[in-house]
N, C-alpha and C positions, 0 to 999 in steps of 0.2 A: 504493500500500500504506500502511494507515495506522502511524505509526511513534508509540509510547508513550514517553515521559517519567514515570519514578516521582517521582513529589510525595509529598508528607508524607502527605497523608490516603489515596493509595492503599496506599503503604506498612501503613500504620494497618490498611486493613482485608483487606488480605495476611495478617498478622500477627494479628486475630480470625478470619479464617475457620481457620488454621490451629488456633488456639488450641481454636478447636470439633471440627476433626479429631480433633488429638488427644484432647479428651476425651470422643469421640465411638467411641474406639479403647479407653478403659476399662468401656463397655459390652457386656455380650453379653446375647444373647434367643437363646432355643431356636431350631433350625432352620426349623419349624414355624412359627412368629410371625415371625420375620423372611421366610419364602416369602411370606407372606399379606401381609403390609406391603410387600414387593416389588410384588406383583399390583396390591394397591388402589392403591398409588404410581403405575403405569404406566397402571391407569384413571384417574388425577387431571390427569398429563403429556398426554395423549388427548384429554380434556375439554378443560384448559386450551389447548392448544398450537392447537387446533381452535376454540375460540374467539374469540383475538386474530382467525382469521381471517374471523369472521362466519358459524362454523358454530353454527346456530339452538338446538342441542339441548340439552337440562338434563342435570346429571351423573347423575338417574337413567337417563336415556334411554341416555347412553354406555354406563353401564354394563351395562343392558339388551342392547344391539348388541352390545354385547364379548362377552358371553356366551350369544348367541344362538348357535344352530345356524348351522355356516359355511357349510351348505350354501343357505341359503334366498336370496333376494333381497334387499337393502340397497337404501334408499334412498341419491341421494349423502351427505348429511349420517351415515349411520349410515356406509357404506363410510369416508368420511373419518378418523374415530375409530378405525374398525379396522385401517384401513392405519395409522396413526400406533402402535396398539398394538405390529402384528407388526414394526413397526421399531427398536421398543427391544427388541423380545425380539431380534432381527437382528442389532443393536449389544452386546448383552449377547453374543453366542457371537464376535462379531469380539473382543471386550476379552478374553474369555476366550483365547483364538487370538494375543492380541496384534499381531494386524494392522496392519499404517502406516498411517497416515494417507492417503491415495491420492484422484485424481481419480477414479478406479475407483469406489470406495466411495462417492464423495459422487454419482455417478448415481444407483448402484442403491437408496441412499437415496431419491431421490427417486423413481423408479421406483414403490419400495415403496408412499412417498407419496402418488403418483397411479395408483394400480394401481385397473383399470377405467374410467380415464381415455380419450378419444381418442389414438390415436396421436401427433397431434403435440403434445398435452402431455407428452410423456416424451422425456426428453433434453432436449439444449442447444439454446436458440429460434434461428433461422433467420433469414433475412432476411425484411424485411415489404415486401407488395405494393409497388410507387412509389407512392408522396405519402399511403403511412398511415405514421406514428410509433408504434413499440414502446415506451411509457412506462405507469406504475400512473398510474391516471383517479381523481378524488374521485368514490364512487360520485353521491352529490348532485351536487355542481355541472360535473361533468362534465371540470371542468378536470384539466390531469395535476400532478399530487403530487411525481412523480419521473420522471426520465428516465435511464435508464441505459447502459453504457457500448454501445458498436455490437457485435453478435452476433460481428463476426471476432475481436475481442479477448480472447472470453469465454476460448477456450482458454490462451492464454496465462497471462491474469491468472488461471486457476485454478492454475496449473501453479506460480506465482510464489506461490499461497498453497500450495499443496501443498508446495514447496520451504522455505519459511519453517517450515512446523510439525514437518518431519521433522529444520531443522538453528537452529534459533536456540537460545540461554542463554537467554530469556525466561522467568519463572515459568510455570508451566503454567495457571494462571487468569488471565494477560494472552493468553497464546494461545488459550486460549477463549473470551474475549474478542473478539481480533479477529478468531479462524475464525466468531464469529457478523455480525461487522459485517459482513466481506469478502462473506461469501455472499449476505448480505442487499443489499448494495450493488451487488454484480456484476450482480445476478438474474439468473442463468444461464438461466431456465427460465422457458417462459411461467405457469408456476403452478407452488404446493409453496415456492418459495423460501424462507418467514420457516419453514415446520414444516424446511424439511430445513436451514437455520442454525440452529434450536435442537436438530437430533438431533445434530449433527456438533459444535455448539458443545462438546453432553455428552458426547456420545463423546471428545473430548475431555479432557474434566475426568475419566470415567470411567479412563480411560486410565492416569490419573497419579495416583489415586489419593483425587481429588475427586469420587467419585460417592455418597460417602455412606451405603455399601453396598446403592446404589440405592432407597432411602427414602426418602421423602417428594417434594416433585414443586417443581423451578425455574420449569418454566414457569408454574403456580400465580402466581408471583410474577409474571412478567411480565403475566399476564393481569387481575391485580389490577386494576389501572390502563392499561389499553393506550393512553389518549393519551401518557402519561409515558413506556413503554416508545416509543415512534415518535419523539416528540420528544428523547427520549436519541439513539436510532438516526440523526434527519434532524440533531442539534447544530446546528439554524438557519440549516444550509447552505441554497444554492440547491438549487431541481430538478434540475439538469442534473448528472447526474454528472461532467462534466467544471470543475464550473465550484466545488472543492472539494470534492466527494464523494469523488473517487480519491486525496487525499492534506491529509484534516481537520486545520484548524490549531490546536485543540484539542479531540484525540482523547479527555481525558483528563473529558471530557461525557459521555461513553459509556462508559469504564471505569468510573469513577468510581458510573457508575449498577447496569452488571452487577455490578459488587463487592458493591456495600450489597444487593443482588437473593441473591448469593452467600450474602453473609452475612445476612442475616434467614434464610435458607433451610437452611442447616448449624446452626443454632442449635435452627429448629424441628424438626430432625431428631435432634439429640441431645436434646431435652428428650423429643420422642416414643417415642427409643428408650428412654431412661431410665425412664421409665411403663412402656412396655409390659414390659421387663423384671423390673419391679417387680410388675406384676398379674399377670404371667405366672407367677414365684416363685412366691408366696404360692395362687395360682387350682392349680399342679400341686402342692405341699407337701397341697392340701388335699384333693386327692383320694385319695392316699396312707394305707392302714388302718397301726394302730401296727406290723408287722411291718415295714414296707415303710420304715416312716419309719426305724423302727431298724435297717434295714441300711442304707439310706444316709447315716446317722450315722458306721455303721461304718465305711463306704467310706470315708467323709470324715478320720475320725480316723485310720483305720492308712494314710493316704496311698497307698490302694489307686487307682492311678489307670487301670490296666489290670491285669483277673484274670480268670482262668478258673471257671465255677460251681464246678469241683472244690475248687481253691483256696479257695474262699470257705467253702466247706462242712464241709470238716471244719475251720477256723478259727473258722466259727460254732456249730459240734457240730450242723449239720440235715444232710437229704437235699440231693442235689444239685437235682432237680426242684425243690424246694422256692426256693432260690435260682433257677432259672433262670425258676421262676412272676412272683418279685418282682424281678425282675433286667426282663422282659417291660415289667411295668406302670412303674418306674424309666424305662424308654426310652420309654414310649408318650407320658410326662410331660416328655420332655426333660432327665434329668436324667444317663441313660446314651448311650450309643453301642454298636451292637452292632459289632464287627470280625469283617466275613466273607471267609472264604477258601472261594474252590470253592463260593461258595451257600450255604455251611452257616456260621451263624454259632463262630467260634473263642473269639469271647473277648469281654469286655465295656471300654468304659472311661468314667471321666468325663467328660463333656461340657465344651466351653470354658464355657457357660452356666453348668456346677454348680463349675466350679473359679473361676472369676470370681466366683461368688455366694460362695462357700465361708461365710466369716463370718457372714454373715443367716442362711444352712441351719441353719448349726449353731447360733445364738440362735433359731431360731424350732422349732429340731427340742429345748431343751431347757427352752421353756418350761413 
């Protein structure tokens, strides 16, 4: 198991990625812009994540297969993307559920991963024929890259990261961390292994609160460069997993590397949410005719932050239709919420988006 030592510069970028959290936590975007930013984000993780492993296809193609009818035929390369898609949608309803961490889960990830696969790429690899070796080959020179640990082990040593994630003090970005080294190191699985250590890595970070409200895409970052991400991951070790792989003498190669990966990537997500926030204001403000502006004015000023059309109606001296016309178009812009009871909407309120913006509304509604 690899065991972490905090150094200065991990500390450091501990300590930025938060800084981005949080400022990343005085943003908000309509419901609507943040779904669609979710969606392309999980096409980008797809792409990317699918690449490191030499799947051929260009991010319009991903996106193409992602959105294709599910019922048709996939080549592998397209199937590949869309299993990696339906598995963060997968990991999205576990975080929701707050599910453990579990050996459980990190199958049926993989499962997901290789879904239309052969049977025996699913699940944990077996023993191989006498006198072939289970090791990753350099596709060119044919030689093995890595050797990993023996098939009886696998259960154990998952069992011993499963234990470690559900009970250590460890920052929760060091344990994401090393549930991506662990898995990728073990390689439980004849294939899947690097895509299902980065869905688990994120689940994860997702977990604790570093998912970044699922925007913008990590593996992006590792796919950048994938000599750099491998050569983080091997830290100059031998092949042999036995021979330092199972307990690196500086782990801190590999932190070191996911952190700065972390943090370029929480950065570019608050910067993105911060735009799209901003075009998004100004793009719904401007669809809005003077009626409509000037009751969200209203809203805004008598700190109406949940009302009834009735309410509003005779406070404004109109019909109540009247209001629940501009009350309509206000929500269709992100700037209302309706609250429904029994189907039928009750009442209206302001949106985190419109009480977050409050200030700009009101300078750009009184220019």
């Amino acid at each position: 198991m690899i065991t972490v030592t905090l150094t200065n510069d991990i500390l450091k970028r501990i300590s930025a990625i938060d800084e981005n959290k949080f400022l990343l936590s005085t943003v908000k975007i309509p419901v609507v812009t943040a779904n669609k930013l979710r969606k392309n984000s999980k096409k980008k993780s797809s792409y990317a994540s699918n690449k490191i492993e030499g799947n051929p296809l260009t991010e319009g193609q991903v996106n193409a297969a992602i959105d294709s009818d599910p019922h048709r035929h996939f080549l592998k390369p397209e199937q590949e993307v869309r299993n990696y898609f339906l598995a963060l949608g997968f990991l999205e309803d576990k975080v929701k559920k707050k599910a453990p961490f579990s050996r459980e889960m990190i199958l049926e990830i993989q499962a997901l991963v290789e879904k239309g696969a052969s049977r025996e790429k699913i699940g944990l690899r077996g023993a191989m024929p006498p006198g072939f070796l289970f090791a990753v080959y350099d596709s060119q020179s044919g030689c093995a890259e890595y050797i990993p640990p023996e098939y009886s082990e696998i259960p154990e040593l998952l069992d011993e990261l499963v234990q470690y994630v559900n009970t250590t003090d460890d920052h929760p970005l060091i344990i994401a961390a090393v549930v991506h080294y662990q898995l990728v190191t073990i390689h439980p699985f004849e294939d899947g292994n690097g895509r299902t250590a980065r869905l688990m890595s994120g689940y994860v970070l997702d977990s604790n609160g570093y998912g970044f409200n699922g925007i913008g895409s990590l593996e992006e970052y590792f796919a950048y460069d994938a000599d750099e991400y491998y050569r983080s991951l091997q830290m100059g070790l031998p092949a042999l997993y036995y021979s330092g792989r199972d307990n690196p003498p500086h782990p801190e190669i590999w932190i070191d590397y996911f952190l700065r990966m972390v943090e370029l990537y929480s950065a570019k997500v608050y910067e993105l949410s911060k735009k799209s926030g901003e075009e998004e204001l100004f793009t719904g403000l401007s669809y809005l005719n003077i009626k409509e502006k000037e009751l969200l004015d209203f809203l805004i000023r008598k700190h109406l932050y949940e009302f009834t059309p009735a309410e509003v109606s005779r406070m404004a001296g109109v019909t109540n239709k009247t209001i629940i016309n501009r009350c309509a178009k206000l929500t269709g812009n992100g700037f209302l919420v309706p609250v429904i009871v029994k189907e039928r909407v009750r009442s209206y309120r302001l949106s985190e988006f419109t009480k977050a913006n409050r200030a700009k509304i009101l300078k750009y509604l009184t220019k």
